[in-house]
C-alpha positions as CSV (number, residue, x, y, z in Angstrom):
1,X,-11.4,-15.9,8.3
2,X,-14.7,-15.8,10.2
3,X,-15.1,-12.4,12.7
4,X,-16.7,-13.8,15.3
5,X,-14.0,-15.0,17.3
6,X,-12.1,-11.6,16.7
7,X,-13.2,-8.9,19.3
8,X,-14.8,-6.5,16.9
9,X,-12.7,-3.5,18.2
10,X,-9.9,-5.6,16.8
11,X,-11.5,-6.0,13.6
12,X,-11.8,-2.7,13.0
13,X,-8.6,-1.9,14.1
14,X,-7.1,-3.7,11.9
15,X,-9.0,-2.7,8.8
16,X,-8.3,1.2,9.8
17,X,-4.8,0.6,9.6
18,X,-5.0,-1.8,6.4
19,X,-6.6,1.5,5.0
20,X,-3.7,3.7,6.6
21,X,-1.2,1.5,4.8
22,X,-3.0,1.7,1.5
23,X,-2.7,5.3,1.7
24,X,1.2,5.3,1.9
25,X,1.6,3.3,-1.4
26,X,2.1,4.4,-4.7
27,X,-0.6,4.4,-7.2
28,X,-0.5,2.5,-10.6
29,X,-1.0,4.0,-13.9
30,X,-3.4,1.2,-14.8
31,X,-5.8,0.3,-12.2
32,X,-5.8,3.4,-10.1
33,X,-9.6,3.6,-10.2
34,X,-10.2,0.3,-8.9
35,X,-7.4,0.9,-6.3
36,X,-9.1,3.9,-5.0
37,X,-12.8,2.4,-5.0
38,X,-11.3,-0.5,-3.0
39,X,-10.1,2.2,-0.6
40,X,-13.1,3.9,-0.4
41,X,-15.5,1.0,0.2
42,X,-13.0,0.2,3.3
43,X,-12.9,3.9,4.5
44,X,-16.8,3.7,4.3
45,X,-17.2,0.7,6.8
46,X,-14.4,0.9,8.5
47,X,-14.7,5.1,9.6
48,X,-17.9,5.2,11.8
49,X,-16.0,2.7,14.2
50,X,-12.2,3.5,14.1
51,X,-13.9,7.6,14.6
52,X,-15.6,6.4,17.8
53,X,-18.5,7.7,16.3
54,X,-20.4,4.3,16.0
55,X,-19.5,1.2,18.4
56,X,-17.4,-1.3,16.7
57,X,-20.2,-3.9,17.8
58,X,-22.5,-2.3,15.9
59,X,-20.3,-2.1,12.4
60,X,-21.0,-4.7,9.7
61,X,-17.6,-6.6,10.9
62,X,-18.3,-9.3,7.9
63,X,-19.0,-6.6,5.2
64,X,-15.6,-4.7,6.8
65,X,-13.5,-8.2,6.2
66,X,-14.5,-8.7,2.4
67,X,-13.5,-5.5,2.4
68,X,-10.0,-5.2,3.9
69,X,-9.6,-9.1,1.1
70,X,-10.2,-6.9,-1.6
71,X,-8.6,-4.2,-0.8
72,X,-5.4,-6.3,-0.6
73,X,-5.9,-8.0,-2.8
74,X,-6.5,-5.0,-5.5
75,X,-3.3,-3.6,-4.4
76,X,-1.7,-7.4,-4.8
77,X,-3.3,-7.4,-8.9
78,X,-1.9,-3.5,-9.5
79,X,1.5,-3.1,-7.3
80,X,2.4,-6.6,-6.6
81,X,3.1,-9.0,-3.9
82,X,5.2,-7.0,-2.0
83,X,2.9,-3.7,-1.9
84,X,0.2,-6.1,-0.8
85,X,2.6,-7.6,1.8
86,X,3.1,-4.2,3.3
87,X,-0.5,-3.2,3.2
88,X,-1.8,-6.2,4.8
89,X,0.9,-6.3,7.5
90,X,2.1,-9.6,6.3
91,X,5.5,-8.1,5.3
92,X,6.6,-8.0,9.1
93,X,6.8,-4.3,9.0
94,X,3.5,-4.3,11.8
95,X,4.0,-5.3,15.6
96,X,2.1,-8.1,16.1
C-alpha cells in the first residue's frame, strides 16, 4: 500500500499501535530474536512521531510501512496466522 494518500499522522498511528499489539503477544522459542528486531526497527521509526517529538510529516512514512509488513509478517512466520491477525488488526479485535 502506497502512503501517500494516508495522512501521515495516520500512518503512524497505525504503526504505534501495530507495535503496541506486538508487545502483548507471546514470544516463540524459535525465532524470538528476529521477532524482537522486527519490533525494534518499528519502535525506531515509528517513536519520534507517535512521542510528538518529531512531526509525523517529517517521519520516513515509506521506511515506517515496510516496517509495520515485516513486523507482521515475522510474527505471522513465528506465532501463526492468528497472532499476526491480531497484531495487524485484521482479526476485528481494532475499531475501524
Amino acid at each position: 500500500m502506497s502512503t501517500e494518500t494516508i495522512a501521515p499522522a495516520a500512518v503512524v498511528l497505525d504503526a504505534w499501535q501495530v507495535y503496541r499489539r506486538a508487545q502483548g503477544i507471546p514470544f516463540p522459542a524459535e525465532g524470538a530474536g528476529e521477532l524482537m528486531a522486527a519490533q525494534s526497527r518499528l519502535f525506531h521509526l515509528a517513536e519520534p512521531s507517535a512521542s510528538g517529538r518529531v512531526p509525523a510529516g517529517e517521519a520516513d512514512l515509506d521506511a515506517i510501512w515496510d516496517a509495520v509488513d515485516a513486523l507482521v509478517t515475522a510474527v505471522e512466520w513465528h506465532c501463526g496466522d492468528e497472532s499476526a491477525a491480531y497484531v495487524s488488526g485484521q482479526d476485528g479485535s481494532v475499531a475501524a
